[in-house]
N, C-alpha and C positions, 0 to 999 in steps of 0.2 A: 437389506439393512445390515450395516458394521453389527455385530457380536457387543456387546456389551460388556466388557470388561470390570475389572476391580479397579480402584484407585494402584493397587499393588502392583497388578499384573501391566496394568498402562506404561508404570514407571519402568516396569522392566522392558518391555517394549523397546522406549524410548529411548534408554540413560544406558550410559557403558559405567558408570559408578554414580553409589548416592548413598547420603548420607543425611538422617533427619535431622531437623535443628529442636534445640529443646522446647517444650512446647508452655506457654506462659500457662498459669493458673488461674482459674475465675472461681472463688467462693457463692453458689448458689444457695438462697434456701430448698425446702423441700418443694421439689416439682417447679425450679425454678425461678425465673424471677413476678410471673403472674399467679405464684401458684397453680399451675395447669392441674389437673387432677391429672393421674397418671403419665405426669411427662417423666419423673423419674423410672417408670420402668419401663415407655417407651425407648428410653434412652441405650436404657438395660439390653431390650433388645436389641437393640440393631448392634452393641457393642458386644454382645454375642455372635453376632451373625457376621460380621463382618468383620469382629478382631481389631477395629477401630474406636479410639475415644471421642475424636468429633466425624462431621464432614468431612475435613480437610488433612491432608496429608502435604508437611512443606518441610522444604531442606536442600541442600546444593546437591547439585550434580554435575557430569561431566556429559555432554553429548555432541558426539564427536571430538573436536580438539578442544572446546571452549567450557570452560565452567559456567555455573548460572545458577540461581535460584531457581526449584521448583516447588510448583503449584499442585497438586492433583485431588480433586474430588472425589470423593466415595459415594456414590448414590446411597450405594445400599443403607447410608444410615440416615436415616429419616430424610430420602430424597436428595439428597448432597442440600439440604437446605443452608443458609443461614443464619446463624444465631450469632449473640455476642461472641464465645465462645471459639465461634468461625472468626469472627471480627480479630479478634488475641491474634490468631495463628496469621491471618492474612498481615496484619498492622506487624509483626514482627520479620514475617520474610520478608515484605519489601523495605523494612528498616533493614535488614542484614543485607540485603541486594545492594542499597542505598550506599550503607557503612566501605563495604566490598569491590563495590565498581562493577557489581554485576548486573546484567539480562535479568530478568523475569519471564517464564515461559511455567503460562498457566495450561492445565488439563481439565476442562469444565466440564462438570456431569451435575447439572442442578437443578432444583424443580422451582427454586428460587427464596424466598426469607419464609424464616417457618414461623407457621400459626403459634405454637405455644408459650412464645415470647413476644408477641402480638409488636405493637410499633418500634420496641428496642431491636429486634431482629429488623423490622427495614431498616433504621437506621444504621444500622450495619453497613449498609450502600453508602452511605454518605462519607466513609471510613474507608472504604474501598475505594470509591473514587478521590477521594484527599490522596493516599497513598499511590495510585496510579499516577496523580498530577505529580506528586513530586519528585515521583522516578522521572517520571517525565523532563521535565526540569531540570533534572539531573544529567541526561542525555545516555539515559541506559534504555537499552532496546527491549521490548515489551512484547512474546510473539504468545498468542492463545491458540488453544487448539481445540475445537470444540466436538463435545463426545454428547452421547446420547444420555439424556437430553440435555438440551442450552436452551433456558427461558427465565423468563422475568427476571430479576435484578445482577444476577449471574451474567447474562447475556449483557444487560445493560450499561455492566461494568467491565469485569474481566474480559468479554467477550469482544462485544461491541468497540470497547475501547484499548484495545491492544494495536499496535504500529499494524502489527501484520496479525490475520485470521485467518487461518485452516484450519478446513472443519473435515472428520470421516467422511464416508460418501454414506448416504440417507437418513442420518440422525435428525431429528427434531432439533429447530433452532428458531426460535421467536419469543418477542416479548410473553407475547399469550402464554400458557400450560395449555395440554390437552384439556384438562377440566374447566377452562374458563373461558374459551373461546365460543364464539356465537355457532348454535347448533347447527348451522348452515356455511361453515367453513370450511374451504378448502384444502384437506389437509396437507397438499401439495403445496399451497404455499406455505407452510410452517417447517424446510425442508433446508436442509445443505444445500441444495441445488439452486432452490427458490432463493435463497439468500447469495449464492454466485452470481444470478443471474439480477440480482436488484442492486448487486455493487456493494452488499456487507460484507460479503466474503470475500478474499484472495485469491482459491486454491482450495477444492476436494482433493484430498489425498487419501492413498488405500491405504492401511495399518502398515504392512510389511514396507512403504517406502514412508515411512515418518520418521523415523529416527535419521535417514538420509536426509530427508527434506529439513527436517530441524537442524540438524549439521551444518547447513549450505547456508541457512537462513542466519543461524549464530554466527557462523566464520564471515560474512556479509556485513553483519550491524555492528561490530563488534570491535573494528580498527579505524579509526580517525586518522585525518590525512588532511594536511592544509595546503598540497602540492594539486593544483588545479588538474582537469584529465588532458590527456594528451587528445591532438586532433586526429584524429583518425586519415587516414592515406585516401584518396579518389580511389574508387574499383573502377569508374566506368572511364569516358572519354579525359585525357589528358592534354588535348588541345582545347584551345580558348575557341570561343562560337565568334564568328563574322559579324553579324549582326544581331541584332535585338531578337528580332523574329527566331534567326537561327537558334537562339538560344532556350527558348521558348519551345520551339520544335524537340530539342534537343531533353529538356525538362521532363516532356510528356512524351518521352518514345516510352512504347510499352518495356525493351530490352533494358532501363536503363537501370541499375542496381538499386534496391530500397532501401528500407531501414532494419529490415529482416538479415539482410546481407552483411549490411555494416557491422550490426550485433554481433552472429556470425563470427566474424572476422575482429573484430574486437576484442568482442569478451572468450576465456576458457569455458566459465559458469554462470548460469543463469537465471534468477528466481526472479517472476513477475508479481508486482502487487495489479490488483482489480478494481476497478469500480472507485466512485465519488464520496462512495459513503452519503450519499443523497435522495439513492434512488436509482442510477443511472451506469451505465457501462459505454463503453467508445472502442470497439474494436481497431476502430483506426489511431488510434493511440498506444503503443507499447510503453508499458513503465514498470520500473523493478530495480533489483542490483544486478551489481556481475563483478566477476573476477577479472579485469582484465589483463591482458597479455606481458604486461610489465608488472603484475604479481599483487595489484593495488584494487583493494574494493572501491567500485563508481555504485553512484546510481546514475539510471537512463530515463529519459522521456523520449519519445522518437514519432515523429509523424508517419503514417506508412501511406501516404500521398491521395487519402481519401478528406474531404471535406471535414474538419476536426469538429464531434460536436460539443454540446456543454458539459456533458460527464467529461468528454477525453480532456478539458482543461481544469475541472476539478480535479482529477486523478494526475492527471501532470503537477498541478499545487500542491495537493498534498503531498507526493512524490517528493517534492523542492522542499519543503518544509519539514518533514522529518528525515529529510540528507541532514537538511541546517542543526535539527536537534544532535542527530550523530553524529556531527564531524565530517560527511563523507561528501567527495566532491560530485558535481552532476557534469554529467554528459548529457546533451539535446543535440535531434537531427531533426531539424526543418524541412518540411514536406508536403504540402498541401496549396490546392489550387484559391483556398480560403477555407473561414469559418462556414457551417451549415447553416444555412439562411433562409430554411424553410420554417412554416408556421407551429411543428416543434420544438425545432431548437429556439424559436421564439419565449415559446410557453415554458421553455427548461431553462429559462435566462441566459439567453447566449450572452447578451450582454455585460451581466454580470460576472459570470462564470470566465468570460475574457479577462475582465477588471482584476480577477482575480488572481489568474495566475500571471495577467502582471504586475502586482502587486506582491506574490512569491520571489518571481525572480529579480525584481528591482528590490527584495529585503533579503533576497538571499545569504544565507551565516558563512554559506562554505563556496569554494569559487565555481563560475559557471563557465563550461565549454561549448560552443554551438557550432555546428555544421549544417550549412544548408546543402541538400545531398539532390534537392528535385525544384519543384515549385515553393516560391516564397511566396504565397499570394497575401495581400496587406496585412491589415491587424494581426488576423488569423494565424500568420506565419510569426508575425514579429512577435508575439505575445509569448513566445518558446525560444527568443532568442537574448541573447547575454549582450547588454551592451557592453563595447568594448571588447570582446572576448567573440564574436561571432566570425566566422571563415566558412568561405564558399569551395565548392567542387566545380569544374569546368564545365562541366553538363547541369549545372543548374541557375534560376535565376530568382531574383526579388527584386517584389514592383507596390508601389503604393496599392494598387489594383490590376487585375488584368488587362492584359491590353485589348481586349475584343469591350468589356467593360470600359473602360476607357473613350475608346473614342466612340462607346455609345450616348456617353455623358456628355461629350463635348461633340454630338452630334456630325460625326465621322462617318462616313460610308463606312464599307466592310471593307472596300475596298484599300482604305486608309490603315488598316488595321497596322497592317507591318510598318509602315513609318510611323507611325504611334509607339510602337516596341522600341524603336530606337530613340526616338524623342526621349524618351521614360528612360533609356540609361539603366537598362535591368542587366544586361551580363557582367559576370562575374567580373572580367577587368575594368568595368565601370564602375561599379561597387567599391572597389580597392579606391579607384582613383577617386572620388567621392568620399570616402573614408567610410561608409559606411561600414566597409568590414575588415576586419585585420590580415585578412590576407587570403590568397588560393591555396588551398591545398596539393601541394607535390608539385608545384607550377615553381622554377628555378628563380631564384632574385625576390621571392617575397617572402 
């Protein structure tokens, strides 16, 4: 379990300079606005104990090169709850973010809206997420970090809905609180981890690499570019394939570079975002930012040549979609023998989940790059590629379907298979000449 920190000591952590913003005023009567019997000297305490006047601690800072608005939570005083009060200080930083052009990078430590101000404190959510939409809207980058604990309306705003979530390693993070969850729950799943692995989180990071990791993640969201990416150079074979088949062969040699490699050799820097935010994670999907080589923040989606399932095409949208809100251009590598088409990826709507992210990249805000780097297998492959803007490597191919597929459909021996490959016109200089794609990569005259 991370150490438990102050709102104070977090910021220090964090921020190479900071600076609170003034904090608005709310006239209470006594104990409140329900009259709570002793919320005034609840209050009292924790403003003892903690040296603070509400929950929240907000005001700019600087971490790393970029300035931003910060968020940070105080447990200690009555739980990092929310009240109105919370409500003032939140509604005012993301006005001055707003006003500024700045990031938002909240610090959540919350047990969630507090009893003593009974439904005026939830509604406080509803202010928080107003505020979040309109940063949003605005196309300023939103990153949460979530501290012990993150639950109920905290998680559900701040947390939940932040572009990018990194949470400590083993804090408590779910809707639920310890005290209201069914006495037969898993406290494992109400965990940092549990939350990486169901696709609400990004990224556990240890304390001592947060202020680095916040660094990367602000200097990343934080430059707009209307200059589309560059296509990245062939690592593997620089001659064209003979044949269909050859090509095909050539697709699926185990030696042939991935999408690991690409990145690699692409980007300097590299922060991944996680998961669908549905439920779901895709290890064969990589997506995040990067710094690439000519100095310019991408974001990536990249197939790494396993069967892409319905999380990695959610995660690849949303991916697309908050490039669109930042300004920031996408790179895609094409790579898979198709969609997963077992009776999972069924029940996780493959379908839809395809629908989707071509529905991202055909509304895409900011330009798309694509590379098919291995296998293009149908939808699955096309659904990650830019029309218009799509280029092949010589060692790779795209086909409506496989061709073993293929001439199973059109009831072909096995034997047919390889004149089926070339019937179908999948190698890269067919594709050119087809128009299907804009050109070969490092291949002379295109």
């Amino acid at each position: 379990m991370t150490e438990r920190l102050s709102a104070r000591r977090t910021i220090a952590l964090v921020t190479d300079t900071f600076a609170e913003l003034p904090s608005p005023t709310r006239a209470f009567p006594p104990d409140g606005p329900l009259s709570w019997q002793g919320y005034d000297d609840s209050r009292a305490r924790a403003a003892a104990r903690t040296g603070e006047e509400e929950s929240v601690v907000c005001g700019t800072a600087t971490i790393g090169d970029t300035p931003a608005v910060l968020i940070a939570f105080e447990f200690g005083f009555l739980g990092g709850s929310l009240g109105e009060r919370t409500g003032d200080r939140l509604q005012a930083a993301y006005t001055h973010a707003r006003e500024h052009r700045l990031p938002v990078v909240s610090l959540v430590a919350t047990g969630g809206s507090r009893m003593q101000e009974g439904m005026l404190a939830l509604t406080q959510l509803q202010r928080v997420a107003r505020e979040s939409a309109l940063t949003r809207e605005a196309g300023l980058a939103q990153i949460a970090v979530l501290r012990d604990p993150t639950t109920g309306g905290g998680w559900a705003t701040l947390g939940a809905g932040a572009d990018v979530t990194l949470a400590l390693p083993g804090v408590q993070v779910g809707f639920a609180g310890s005290r209201v969850r069914p006495p037969d729950a898993d406290p494992a799943a109400y965990t940092a981890e549990a939350q990486l692995a169901a696709g609400a989180v990004d990224a556990v990071v240890r304390p001592r690499e947060l202020r680095g990791t916040l660094a990367l993640w602000l200097g990343l969201l934080t430059q707009p570019s209307a200059e589309a990416a560059r296509v990245p150079p062939a690592l593997g074979a620089l001659d064209l394939p003979a044949t269909g088949w050859d090509a095909v062969r050539r697709a699926r040699a185990a030696e042939r570079p991935r999408a690991d490699a690409y990145l690699d050799a692409y980007f300097t820097h590299r922060a991944a975002i996680s998961g669908d935010r549905c439920g779901g994670t895709d290890d064969g999907m990589l997506c995040g930012f990067g710094l690439a080589r000519d100095g310019r923040p991408l974001a990536y989606a990249a197939q790494r040549g396993t069967a892409t399932r319905p999380a990695g095409y959610r995660t690849a949208a949303r991916l697309i979609r908050l490039a669109g809100r930042l300004g920031i251009p996408v790179l895609t590598l094409v790579d898979t023998p198709g969609a997963a088409n077992d009776a999972d990826a069924e029940r996780q709507s493959a379908g839809a989940a395809i629908a989707d992210l071509f529905a991202a990249v055909a509304t895409a805000r900011t330009p798309v790059t694509t590379l098919v780097i291995g296998e293009g297998g149908s939808g699955g492959a096309l659904a990650l590629a830019a029309p218009g803007n799509t280029w092949a490597t010589p060692d790779s191919y795209f086909s409506v379907i496989a061709p073993e597929l293929a001439a199973a459909i059109l009831k072909r021996t096995p034997g047919e298979v390889e004149a089926t490959a070339d019937q179908l016109r999948i190698r890269p200089q067919d594709l050119l000449d087809l128009g299907v794609i804009r050109g070969i990569t490092e291949i002379p005259g295109t």
